[in-house]
C-alpha positions as CSV (number, residue, x, y, z in Angstrom):
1,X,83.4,25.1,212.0
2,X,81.6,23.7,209.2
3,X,79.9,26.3,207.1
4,X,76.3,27.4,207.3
5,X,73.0,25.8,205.7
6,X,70.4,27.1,204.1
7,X,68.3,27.3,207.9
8,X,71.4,28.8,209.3
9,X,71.4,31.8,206.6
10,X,67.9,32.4,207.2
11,X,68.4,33.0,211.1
12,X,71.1,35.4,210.3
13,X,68.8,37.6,208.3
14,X,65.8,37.0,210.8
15,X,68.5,38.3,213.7
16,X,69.3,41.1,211.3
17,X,65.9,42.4,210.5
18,X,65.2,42.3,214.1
19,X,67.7,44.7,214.9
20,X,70.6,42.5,216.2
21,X,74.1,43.8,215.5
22,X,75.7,41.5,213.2
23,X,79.4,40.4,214.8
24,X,76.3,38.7,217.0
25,X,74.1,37.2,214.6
26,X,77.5,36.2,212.9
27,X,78.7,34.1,216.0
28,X,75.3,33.0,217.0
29,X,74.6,31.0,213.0
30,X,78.2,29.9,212.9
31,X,77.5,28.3,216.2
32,X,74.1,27.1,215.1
33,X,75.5,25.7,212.1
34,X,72.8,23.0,211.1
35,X,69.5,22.7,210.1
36,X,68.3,21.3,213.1
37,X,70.0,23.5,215.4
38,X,69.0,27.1,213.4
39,X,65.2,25.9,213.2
40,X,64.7,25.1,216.8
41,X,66.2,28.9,217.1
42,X,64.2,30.3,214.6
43,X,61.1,28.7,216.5
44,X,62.3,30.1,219.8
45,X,62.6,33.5,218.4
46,X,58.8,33.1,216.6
47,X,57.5,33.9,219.9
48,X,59.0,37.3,221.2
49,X,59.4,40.6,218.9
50,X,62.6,41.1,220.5
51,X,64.7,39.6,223.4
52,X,68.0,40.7,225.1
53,X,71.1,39.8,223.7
54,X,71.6,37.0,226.9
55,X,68.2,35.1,226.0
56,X,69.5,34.5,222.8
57,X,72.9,33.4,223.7
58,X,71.2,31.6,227.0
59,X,68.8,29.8,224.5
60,X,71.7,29.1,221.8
61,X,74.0,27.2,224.8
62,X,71.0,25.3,226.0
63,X,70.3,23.7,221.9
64,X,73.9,23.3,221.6
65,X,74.1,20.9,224.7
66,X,70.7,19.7,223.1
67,X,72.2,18.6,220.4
68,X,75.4,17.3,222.0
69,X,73.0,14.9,224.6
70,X,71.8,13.7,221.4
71,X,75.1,13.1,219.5
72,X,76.5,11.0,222.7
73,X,73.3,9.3,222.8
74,X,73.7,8.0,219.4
75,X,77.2,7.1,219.9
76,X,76.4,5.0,223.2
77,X,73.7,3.3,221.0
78,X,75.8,2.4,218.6
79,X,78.5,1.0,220.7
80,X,76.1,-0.8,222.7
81,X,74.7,-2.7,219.0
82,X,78.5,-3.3,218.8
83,X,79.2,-4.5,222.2
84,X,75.7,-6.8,222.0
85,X,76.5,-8.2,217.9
86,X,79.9,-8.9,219.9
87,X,78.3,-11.6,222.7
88,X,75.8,-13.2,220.3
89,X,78.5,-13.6,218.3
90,X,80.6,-15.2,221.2
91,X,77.7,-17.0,222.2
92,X,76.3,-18.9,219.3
93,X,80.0,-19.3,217.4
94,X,81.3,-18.6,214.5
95,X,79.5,-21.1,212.6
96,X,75.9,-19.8,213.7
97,X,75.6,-22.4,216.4
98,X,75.1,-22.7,220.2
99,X,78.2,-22.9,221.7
């Protein structure tokens, strides 16, 4: 795992004040190991004092596979400008012109 940003550190020590034990807020920031994915936690957590140890983890899995949909979503995008650059390129030649 890559290591944790500055977002990342400051969910650990929200999860710490709040009375989580910290093997968990350890595992949960390693796993939400970007600034993206520790914000949308730290928002989710804004709204409740305290939750059970399964919201959290429930809520972690569900911005992981978040974040994942995105990831796959950018990689299909870009293989799809690829796979299009590809038949124009087919199409109109190498020299620029209909072929």
């Amino acid at each position: 795992m890559k290591p944790r940003t500055e977002k990342s550190l400051e969910l650990y020590e929200i999860m710490l004040r709040r009375g989580y034990p910290e093997p968990f807020c350890d595992q949960v920031t390693r796993n939400l190991n970007t600034d993206w994915t520790a914000q949308r936690m730290i928002g989710y957590l804004s709204h409740y004092k305290k939750l059970p140890m399964e919201e959290v983890v429930d809520e972690m899995l569900a911005i992981l596979s978040d974040r994942n949909r995105i990831m796959q979503k950018k990689e299909l995008e870009s293989a799809n400008a690829k796979w299009n650059e590809y038949l124009n390129t087919e199409r109109t030649g190498k020299d620029g012109r209909d072929a």
